[in-house]
mmCIF file as gemmi writes it, N, C-alpha and C atoms, coordinates in Angstrom:
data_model
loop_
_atom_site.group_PDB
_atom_site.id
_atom_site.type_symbol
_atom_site.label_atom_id
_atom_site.label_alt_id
_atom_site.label_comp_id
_atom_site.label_asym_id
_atom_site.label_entity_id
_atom_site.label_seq_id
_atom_site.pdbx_PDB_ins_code
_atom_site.Cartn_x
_atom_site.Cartn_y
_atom_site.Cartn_z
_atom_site.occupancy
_atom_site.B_iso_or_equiv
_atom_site.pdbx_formal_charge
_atom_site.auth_seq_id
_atom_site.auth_asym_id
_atom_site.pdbx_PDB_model_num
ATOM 1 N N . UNK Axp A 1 ? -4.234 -13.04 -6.431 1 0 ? 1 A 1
ATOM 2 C CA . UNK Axp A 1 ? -4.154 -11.593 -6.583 1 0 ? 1 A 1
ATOM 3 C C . UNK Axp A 1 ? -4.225 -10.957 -5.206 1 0 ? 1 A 1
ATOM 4 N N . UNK Axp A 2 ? -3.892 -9.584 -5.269 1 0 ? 2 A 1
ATOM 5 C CA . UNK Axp A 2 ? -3.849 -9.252 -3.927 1 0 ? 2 A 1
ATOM 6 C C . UNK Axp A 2 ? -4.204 -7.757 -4.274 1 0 ? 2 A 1
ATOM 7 N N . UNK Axp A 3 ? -4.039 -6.604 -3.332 1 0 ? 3 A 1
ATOM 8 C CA . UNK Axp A 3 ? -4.57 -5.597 -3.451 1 0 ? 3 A 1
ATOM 9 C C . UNK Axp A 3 ? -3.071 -4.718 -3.12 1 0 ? 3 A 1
ATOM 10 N N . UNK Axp A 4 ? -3.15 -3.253 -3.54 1 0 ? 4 A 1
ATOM 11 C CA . UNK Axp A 4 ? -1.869 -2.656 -3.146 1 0 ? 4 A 1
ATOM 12 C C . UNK Axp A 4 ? -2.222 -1.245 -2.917 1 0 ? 4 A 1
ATOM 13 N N . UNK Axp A 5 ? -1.667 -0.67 -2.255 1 0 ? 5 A 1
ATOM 14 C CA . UNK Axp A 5 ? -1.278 0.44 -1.851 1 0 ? 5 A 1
ATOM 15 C C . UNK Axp A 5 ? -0.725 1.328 -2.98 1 0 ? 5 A 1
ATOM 16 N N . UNK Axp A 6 ? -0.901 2.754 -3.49 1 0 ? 6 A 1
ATOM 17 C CA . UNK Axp A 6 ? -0.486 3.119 -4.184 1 0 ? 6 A 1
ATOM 18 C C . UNK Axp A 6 ? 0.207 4.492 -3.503 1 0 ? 6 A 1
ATOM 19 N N . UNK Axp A 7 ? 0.326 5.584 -4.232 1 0 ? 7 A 1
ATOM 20 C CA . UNK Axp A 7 ? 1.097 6.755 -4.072 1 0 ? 7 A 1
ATOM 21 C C . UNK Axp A 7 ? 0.212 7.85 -3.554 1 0 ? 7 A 1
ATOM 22 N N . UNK Axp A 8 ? -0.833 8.368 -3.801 1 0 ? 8 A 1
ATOM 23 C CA . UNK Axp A 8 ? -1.448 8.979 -2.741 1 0 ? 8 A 1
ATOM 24 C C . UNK Axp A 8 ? -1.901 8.599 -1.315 1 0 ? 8 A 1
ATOM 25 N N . UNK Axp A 9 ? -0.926 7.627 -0.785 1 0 ? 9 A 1
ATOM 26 C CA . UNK Axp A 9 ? -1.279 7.176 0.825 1 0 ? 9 A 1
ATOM 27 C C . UNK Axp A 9 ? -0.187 8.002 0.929 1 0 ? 9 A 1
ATOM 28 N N . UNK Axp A 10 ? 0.808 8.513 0.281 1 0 ? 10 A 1
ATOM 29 C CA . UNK Axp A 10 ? 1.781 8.942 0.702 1 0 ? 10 A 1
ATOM 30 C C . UNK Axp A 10 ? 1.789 10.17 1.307 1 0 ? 10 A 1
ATOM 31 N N . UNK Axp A 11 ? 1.841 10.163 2.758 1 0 ? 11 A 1
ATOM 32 C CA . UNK Axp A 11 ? 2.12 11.564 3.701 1 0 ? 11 A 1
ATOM 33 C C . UNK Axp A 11 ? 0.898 11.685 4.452 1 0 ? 11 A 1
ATOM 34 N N . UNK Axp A 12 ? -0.079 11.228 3.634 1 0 ? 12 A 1
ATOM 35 C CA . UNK Axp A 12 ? -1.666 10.735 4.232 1 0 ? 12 A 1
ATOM 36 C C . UNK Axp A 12 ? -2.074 9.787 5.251 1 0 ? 12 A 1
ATOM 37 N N . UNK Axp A 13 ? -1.6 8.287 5.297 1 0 ? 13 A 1
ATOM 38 C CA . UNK Axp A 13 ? -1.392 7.718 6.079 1 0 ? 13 A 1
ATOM 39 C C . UNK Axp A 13 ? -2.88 7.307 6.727 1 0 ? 13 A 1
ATOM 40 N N . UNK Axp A 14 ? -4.346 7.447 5.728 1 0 ? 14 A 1
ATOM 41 C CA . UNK Axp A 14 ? -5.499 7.087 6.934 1 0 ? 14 A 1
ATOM 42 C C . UNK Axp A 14 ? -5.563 5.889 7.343 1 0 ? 14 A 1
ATOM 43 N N . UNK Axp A 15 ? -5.742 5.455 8.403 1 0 ? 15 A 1
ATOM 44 C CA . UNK Axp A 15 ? -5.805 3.911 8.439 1 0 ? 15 A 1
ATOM 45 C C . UNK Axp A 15 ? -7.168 3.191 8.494 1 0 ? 15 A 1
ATOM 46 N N . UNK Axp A 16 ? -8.428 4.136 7.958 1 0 ? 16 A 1
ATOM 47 C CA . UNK Axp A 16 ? -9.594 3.517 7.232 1 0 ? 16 A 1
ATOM 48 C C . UNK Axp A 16 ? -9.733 2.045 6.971 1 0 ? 16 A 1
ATOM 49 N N . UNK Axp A 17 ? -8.289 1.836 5.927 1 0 ? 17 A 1
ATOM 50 C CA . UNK Axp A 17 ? -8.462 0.421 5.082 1 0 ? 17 A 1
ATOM 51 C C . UNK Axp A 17 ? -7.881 -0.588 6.389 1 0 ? 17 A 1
ATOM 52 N N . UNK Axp A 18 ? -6.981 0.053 7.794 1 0 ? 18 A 1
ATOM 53 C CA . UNK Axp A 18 ? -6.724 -1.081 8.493 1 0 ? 18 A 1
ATOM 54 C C . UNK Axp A 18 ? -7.971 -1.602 9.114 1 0 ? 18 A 1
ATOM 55 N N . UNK Axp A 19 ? -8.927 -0.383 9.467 1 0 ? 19 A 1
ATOM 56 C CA . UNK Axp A 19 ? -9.741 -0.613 10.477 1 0 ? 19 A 1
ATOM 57 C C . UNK Axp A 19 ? -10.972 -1.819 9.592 1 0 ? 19 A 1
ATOM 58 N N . UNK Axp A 20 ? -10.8 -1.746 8.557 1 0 ? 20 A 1
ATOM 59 C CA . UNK Axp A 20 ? -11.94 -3.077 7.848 1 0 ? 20 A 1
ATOM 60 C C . UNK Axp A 20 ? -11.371 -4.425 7.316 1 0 ? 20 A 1
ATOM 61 N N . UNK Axp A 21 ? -10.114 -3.976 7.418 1 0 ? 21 A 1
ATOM 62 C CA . UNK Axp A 21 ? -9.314 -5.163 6.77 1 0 ? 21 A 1
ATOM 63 C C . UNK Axp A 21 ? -9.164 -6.672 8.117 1 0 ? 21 A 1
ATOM 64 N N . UNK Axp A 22 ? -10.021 -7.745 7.229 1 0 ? 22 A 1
ATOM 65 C CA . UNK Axp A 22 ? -10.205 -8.827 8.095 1 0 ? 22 A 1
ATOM 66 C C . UNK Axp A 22 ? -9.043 -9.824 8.533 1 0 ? 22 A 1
ATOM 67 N N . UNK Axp A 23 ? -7.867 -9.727 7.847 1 0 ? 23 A 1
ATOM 68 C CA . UNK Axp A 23 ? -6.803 -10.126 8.627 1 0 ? 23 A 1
ATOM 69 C C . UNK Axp A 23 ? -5.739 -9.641 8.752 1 0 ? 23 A 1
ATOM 70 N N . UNK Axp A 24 ? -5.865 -7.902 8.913 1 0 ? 24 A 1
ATOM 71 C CA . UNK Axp A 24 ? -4.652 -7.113 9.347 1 0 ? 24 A 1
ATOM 72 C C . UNK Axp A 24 ? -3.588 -7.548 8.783 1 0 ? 24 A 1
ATOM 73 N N . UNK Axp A 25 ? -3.611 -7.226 7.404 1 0 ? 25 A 1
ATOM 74 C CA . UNK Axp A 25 ? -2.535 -7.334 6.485 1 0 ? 25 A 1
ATOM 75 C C . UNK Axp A 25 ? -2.272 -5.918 5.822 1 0 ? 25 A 1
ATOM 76 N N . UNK Axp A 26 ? -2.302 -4.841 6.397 1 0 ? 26 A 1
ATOM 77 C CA . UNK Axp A 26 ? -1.665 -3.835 6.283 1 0 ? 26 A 1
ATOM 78 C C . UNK Axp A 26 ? -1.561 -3.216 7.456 1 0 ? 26 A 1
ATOM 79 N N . UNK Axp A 27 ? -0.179 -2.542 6.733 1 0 ? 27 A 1
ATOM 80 C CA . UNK Axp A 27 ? 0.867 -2.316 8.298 1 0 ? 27 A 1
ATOM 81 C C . UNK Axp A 27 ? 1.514 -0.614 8.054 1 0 ? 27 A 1
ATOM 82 N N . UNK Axp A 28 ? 1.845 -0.417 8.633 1 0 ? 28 A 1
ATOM 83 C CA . UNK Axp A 28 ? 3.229 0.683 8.785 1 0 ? 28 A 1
ATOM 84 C C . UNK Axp A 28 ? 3.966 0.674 9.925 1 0 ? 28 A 1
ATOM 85 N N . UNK Axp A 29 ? 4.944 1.441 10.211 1 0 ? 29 A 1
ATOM 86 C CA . UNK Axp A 29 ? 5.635 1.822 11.027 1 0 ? 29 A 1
ATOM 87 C C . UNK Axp A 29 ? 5.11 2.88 11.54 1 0 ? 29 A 1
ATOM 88 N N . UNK Axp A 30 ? 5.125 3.406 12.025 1 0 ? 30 A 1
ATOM 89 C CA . UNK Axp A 30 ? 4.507 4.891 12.919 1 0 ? 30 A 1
ATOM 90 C C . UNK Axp A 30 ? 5.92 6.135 12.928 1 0 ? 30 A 1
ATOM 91 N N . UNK Axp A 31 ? 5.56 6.811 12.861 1 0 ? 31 A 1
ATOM 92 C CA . UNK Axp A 31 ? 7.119 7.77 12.425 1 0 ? 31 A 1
ATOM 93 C C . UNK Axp A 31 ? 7.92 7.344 11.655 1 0 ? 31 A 1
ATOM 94 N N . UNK Axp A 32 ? 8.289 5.991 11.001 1 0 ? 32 A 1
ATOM 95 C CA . UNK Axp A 32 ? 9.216 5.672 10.038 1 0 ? 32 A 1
ATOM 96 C C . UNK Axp A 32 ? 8.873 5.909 8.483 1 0 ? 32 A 1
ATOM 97 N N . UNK Axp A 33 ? 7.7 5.17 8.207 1 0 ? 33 A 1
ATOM 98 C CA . UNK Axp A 33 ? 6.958 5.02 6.956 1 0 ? 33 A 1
ATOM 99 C C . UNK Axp A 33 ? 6.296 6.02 6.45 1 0 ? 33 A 1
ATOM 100 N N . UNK Axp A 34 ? 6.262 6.691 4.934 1 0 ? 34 A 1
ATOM 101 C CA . UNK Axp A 34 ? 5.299 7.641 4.809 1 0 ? 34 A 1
ATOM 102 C C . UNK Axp A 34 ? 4.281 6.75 4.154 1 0 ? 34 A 1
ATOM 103 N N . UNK Axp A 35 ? 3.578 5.524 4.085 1 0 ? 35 A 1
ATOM 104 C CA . UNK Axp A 35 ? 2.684 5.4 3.35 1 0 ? 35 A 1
ATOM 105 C C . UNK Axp A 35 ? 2.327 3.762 4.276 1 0 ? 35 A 1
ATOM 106 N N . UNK Axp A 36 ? 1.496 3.689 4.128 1 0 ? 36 A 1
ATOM 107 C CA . UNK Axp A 36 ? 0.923 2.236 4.506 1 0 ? 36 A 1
ATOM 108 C C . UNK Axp A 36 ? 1.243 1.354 3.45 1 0 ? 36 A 1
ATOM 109 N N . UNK Axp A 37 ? 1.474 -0.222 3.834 1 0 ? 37 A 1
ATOM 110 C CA . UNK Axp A 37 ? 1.433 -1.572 3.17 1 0 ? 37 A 1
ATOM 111 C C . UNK Axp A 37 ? 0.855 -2.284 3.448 1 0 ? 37 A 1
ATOM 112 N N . UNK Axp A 38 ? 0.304 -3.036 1.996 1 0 ? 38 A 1
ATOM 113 C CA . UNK Axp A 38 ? -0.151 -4.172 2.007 1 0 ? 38 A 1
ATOM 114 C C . UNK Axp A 38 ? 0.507 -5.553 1.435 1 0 ? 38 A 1
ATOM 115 N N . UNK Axp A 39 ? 0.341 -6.629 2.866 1 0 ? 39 A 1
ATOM 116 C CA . UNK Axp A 39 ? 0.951 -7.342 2.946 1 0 ? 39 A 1
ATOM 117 C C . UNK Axp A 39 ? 1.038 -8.753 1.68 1 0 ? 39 A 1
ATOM 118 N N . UNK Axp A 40 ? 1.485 -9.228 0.847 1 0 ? 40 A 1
ATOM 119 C CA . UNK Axp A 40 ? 0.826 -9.74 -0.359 1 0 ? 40 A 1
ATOM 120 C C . UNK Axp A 40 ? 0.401 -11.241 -0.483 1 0 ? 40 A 1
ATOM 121 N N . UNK Axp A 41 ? 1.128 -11.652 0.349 1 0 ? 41 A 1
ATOM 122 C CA . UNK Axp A 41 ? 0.965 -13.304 1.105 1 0 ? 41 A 1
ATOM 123 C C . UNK Axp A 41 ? 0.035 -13.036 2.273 1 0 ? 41 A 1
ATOM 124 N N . UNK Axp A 42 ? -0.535 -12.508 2.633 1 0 ? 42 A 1
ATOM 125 C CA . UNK Axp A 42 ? -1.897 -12.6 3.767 1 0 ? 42 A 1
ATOM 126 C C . UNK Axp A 42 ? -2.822 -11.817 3.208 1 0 ? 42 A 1
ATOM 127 N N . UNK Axp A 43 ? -2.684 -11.007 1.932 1 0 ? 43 A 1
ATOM 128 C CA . UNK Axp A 43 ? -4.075 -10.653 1.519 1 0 ? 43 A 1
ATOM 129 C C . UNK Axp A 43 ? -4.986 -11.303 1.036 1 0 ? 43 A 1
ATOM 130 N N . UNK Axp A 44 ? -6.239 -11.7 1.523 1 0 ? 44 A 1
ATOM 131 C CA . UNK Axp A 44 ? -7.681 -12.606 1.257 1 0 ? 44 A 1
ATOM 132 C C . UNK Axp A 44 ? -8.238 -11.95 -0.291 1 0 ? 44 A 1
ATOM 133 N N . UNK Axp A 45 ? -7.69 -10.93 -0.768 1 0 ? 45 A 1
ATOM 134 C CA . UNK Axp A 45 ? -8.658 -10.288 -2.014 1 0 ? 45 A 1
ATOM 135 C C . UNK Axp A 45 ? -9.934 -9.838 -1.622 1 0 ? 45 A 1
ATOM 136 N N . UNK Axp A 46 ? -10.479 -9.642 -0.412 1 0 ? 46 A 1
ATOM 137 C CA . UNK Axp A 46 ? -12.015 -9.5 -0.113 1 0 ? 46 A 1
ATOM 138 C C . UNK Axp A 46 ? -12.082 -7.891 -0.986 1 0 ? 46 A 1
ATOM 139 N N . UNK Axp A 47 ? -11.364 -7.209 -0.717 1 0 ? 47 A 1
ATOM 140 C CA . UNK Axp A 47 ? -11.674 -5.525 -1.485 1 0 ? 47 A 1
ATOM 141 C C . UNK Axp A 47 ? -12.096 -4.836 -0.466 1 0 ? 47 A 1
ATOM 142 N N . UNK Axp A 48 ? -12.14 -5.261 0.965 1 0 ? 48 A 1
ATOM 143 C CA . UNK Axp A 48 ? -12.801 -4.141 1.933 1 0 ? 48 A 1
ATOM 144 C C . UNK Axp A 48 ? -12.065 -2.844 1.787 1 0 ? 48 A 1
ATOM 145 N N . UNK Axp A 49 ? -10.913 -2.94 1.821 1 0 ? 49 A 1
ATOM 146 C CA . UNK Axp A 49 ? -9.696 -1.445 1.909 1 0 ? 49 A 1
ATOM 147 C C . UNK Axp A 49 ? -9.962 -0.806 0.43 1 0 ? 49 A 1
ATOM 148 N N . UNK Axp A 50 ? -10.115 -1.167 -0.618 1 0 ? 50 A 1
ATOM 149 C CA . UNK Axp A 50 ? -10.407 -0.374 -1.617 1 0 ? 50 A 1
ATOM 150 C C . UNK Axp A 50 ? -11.467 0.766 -1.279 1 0 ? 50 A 1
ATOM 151 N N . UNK Axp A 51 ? -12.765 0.192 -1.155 1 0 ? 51 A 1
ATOM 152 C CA . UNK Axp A 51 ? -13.771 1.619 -0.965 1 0 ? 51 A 1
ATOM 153 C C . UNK Axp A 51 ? -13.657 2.549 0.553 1 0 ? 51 A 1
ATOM 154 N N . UNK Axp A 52 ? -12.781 1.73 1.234 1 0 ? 52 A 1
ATOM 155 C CA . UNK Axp A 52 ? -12.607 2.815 2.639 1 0 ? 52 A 1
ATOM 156 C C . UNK Axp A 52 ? -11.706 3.495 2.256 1 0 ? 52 A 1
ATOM 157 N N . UNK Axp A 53 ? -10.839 3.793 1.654 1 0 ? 53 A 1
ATOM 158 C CA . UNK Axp A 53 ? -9.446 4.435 0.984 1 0 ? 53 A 1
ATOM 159 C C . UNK Axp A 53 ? -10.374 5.84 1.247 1 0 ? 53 A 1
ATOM 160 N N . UNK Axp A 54 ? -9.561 6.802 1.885 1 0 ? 54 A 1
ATOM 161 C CA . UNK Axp A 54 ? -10.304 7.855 1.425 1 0 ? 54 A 1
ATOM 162 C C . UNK Axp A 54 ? -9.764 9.182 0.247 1 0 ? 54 A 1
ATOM 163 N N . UNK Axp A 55 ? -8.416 8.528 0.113 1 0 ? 55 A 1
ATOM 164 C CA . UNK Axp A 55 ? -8.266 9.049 -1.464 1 0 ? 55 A 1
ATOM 165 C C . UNK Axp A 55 ? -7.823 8.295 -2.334 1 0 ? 55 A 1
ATOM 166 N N . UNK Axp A 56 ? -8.735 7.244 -2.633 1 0 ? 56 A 1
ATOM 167 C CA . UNK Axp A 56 ? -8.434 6.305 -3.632 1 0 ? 56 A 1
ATOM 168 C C . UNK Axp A 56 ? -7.422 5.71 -3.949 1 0 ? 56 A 1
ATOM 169 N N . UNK Axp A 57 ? -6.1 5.212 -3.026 1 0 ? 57 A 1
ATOM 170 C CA . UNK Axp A 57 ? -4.555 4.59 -3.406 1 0 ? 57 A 1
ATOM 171 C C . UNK Axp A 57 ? -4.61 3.104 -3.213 1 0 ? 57 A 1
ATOM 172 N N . UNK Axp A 58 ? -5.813 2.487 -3.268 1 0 ? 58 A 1
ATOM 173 C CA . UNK Axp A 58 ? -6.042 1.274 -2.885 1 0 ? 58 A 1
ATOM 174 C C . UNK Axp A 58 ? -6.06 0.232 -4.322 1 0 ? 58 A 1
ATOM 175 N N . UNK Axp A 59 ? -5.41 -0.346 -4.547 1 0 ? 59 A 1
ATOM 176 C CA . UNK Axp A 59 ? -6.238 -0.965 -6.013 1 0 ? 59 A 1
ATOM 177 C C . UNK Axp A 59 ? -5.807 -2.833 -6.237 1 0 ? 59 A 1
ATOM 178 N N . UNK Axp A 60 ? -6.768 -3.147 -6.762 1 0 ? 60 A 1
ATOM 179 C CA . UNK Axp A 60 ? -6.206 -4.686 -6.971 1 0 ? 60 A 1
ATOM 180 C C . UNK Axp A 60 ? -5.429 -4.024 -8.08 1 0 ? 60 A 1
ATOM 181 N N . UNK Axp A 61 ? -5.06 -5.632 -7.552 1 0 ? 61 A 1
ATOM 182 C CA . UNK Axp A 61 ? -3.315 -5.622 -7.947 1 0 ? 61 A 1
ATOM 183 C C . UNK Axp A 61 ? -2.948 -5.688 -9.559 1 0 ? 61 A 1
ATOM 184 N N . UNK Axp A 62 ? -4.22 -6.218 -10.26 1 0 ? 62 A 1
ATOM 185 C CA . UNK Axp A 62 ? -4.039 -5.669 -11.698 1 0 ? 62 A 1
ATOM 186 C C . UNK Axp A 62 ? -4.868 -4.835 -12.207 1 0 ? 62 A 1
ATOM 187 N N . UNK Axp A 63 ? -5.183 -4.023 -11.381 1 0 ? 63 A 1
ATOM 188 C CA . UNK Axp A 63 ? -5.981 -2.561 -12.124 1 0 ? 63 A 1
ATOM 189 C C . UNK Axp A 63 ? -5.296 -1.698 -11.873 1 0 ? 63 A 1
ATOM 190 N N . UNK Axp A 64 ? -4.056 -1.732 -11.033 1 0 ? 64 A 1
ATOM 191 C CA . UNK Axp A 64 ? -3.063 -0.527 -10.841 1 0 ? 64 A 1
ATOM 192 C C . UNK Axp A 64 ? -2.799 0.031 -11.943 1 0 ? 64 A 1
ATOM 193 N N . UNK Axp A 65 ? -2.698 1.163 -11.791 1 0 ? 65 A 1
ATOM 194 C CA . UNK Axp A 65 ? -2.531 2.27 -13.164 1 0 ? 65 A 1
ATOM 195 C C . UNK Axp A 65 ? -1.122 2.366 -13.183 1 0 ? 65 A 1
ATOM 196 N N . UNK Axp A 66 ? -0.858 1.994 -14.58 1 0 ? 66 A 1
ATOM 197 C CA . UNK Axp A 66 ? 0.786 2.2 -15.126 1 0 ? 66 A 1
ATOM 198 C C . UNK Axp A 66 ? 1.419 3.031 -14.28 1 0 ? 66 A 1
ATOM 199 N N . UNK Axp A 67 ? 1.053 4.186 -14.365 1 0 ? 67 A 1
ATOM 200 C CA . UNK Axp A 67 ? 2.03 5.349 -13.493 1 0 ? 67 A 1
ATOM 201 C C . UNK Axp A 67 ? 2.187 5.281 -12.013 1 0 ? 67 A 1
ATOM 202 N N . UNK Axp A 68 ? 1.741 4.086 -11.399 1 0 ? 68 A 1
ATOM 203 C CA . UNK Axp A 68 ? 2.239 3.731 -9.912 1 0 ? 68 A 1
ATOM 204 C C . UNK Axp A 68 ? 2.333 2.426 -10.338 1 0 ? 68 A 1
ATOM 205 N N . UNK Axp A 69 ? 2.668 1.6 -11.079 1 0 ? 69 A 1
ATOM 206 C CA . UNK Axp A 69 ? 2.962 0.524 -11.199 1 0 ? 69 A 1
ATOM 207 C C . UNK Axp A 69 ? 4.173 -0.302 -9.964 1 0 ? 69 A 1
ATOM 208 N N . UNK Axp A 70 ? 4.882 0.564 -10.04 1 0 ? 70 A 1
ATOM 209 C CA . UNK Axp A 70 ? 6.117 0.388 -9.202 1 0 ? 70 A 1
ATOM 210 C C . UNK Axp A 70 ? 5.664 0.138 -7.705 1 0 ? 70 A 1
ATOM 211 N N . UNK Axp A 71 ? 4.445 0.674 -7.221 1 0 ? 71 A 1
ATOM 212 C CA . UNK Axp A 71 ? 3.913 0.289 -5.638 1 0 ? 71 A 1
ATOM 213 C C . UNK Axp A 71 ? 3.626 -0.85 -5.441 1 0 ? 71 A 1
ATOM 214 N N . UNK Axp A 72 ? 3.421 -1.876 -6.544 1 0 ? 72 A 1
ATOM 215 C CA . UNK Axp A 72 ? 3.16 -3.475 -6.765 1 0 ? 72 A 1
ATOM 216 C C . UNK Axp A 72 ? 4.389 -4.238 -5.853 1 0 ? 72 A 1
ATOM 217 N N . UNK Axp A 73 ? 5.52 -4.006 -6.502 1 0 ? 73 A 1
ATOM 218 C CA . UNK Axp A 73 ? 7.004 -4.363 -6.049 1 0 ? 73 A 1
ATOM 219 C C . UNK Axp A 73 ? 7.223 -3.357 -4.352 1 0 ? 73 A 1
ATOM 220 N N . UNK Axp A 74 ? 6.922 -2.268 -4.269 1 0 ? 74 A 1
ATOM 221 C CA . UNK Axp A 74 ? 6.969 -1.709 -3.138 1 0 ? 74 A 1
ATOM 222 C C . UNK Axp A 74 ? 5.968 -2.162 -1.825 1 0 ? 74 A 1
ATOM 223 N N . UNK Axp A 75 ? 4.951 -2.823 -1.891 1 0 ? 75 A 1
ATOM 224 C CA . UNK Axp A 75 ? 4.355 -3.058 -1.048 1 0 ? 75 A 1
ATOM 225 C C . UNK Axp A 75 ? 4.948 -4.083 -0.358 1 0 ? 75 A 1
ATOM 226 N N . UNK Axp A 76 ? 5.032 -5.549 -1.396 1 0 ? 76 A 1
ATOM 227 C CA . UNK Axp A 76 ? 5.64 -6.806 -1.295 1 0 ? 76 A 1
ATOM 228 C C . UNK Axp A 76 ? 6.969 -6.464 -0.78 1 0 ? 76 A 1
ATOM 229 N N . UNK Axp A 77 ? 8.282 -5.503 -1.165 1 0 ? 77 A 1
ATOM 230 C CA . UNK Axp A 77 ? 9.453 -5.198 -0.794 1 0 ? 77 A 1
ATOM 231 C C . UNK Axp A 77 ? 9.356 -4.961 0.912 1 0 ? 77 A 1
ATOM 232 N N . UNK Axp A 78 ? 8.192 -4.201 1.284 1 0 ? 78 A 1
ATOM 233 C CA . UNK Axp A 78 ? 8.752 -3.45 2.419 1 0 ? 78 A 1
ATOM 234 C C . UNK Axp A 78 ? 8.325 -4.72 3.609 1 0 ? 78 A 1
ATOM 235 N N . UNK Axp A 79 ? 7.644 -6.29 3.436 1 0 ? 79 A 1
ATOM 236 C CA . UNK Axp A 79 ? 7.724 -7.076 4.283 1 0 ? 79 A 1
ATOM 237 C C . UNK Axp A 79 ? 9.041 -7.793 4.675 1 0 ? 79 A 1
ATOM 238 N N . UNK Axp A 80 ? 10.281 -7.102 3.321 1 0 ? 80 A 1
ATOM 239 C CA . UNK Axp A 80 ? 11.196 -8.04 3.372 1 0 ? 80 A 1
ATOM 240 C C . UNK Axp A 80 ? 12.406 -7.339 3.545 1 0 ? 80 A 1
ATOM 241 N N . UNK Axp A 81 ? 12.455 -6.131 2.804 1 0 ? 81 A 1
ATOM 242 C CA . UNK Axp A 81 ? 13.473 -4.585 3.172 1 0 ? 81 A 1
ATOM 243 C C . UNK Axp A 81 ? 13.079 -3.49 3.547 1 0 ? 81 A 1
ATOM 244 N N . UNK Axp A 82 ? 12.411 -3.03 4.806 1 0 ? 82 A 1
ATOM 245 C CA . UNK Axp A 82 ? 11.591 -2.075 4.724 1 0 ? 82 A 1
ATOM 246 C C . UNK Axp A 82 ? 12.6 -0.812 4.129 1 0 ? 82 A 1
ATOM 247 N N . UNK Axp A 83 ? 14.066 -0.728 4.313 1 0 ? 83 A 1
ATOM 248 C CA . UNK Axp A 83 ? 14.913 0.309 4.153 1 0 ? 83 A 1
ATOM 249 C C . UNK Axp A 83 ? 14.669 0.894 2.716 1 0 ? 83 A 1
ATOM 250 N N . UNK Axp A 84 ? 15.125 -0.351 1.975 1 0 ? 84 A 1
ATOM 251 C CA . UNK Axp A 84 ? 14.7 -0.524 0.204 1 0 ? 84 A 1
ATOM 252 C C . UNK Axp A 84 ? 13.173 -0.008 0.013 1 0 ? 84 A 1
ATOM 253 N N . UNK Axp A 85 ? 12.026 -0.325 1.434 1 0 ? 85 A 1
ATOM 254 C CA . UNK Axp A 85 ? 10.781 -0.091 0.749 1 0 ? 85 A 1
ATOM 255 C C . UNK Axp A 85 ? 11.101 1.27 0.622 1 0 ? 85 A 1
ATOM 256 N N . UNK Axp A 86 ? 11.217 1.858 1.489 1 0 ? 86 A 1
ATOM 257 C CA . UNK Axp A 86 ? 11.496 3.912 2.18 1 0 ? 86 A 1
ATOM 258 C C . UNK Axp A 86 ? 12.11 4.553 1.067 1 0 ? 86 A 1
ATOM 259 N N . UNK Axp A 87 ? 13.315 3.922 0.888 1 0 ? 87 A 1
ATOM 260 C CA . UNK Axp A 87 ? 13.932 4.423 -0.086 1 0 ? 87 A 1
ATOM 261 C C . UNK Axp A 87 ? 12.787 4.417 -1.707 1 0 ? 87 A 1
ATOM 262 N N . UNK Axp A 88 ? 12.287 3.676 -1.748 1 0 ? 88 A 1
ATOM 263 C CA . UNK Axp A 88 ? 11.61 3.489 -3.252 1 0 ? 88 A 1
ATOM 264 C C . UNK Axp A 88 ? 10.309 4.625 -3.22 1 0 ? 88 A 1
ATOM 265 N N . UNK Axp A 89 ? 9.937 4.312 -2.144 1 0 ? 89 A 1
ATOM 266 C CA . UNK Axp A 89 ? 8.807 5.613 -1.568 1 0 ? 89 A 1
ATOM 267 C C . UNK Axp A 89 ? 9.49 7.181 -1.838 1 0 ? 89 A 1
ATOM 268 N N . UNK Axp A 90 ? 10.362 7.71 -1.113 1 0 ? 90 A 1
ATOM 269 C CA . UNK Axp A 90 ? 11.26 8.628 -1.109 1 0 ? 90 A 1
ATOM 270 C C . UNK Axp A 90 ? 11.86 8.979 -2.205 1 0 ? 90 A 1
ATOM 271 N N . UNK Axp A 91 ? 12.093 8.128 -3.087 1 0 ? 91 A 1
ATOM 272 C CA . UNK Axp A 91 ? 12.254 8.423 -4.992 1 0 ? 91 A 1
ATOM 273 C C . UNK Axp A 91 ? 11.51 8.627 -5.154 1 0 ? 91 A 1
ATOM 274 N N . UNK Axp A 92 ? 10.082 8.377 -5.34 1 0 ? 92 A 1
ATOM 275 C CA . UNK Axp A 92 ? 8.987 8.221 -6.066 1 0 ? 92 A 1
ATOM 276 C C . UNK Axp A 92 ? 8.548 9.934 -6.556 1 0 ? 92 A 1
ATOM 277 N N . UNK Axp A 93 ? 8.615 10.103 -7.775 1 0 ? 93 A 1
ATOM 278 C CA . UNK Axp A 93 ? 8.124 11.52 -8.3 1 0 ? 93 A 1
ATOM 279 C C . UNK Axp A 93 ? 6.583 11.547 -9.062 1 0 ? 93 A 1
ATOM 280 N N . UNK Axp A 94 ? 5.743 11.968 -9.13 1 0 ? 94 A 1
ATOM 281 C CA . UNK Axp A 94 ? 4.875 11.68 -9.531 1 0 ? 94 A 1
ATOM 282 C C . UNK Axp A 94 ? 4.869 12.407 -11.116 1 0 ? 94 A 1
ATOM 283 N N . UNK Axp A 95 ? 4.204 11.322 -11.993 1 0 ? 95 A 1
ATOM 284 C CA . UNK Axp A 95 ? 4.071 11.919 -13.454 1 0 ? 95 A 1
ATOM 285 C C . UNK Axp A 95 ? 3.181 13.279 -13.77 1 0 ? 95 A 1
């Protein structure tokens, strides 16, 4: 299991969860990205980035709430398309 990034990082961007996270497995781009990722093959599961979140978009990876479900596939996407990640971010409407 791994942990993910959800939809209120979006435009927010704190990097709280980088500064505790023990093997810098979340990333962004700096001017490119509106939201931070987490990386899904180097996440340890420890949970440090969950309670530093400072508006709660942090979640293991099966407690994600249906209505951001889609940030599961977006986190994992943007190590491999970041274009596809942007784009999926940039759709994203909230319920």
């Amino acid at each position: 299991m791994t942990y993910v990034i959800t939809a209120p990082c979006i435009d927010v961007q704190d990097q709280a969860c980088v500064e505790v996270c023990p093997v810098d497995c979340i990333h962004f781009d700096e001017g490119e990205d509106k939201m931070l990722y987490i990386n899904p093959d180097e996440c340890i599961d420890c949970g440090a980035c969950e309670p530093a979140c400072p508006v709660s978009a942090i979640y293991a990876e099966d407690d994600v709430p249906g209505d951001v479900a889609q940030f599961k596939s977006i986190n994992a996407t943007w190590y491999s398309d970041k274009p596809a990640a942007r784009a999926a971010v940039a759709a994203f409407k909230p319920s």
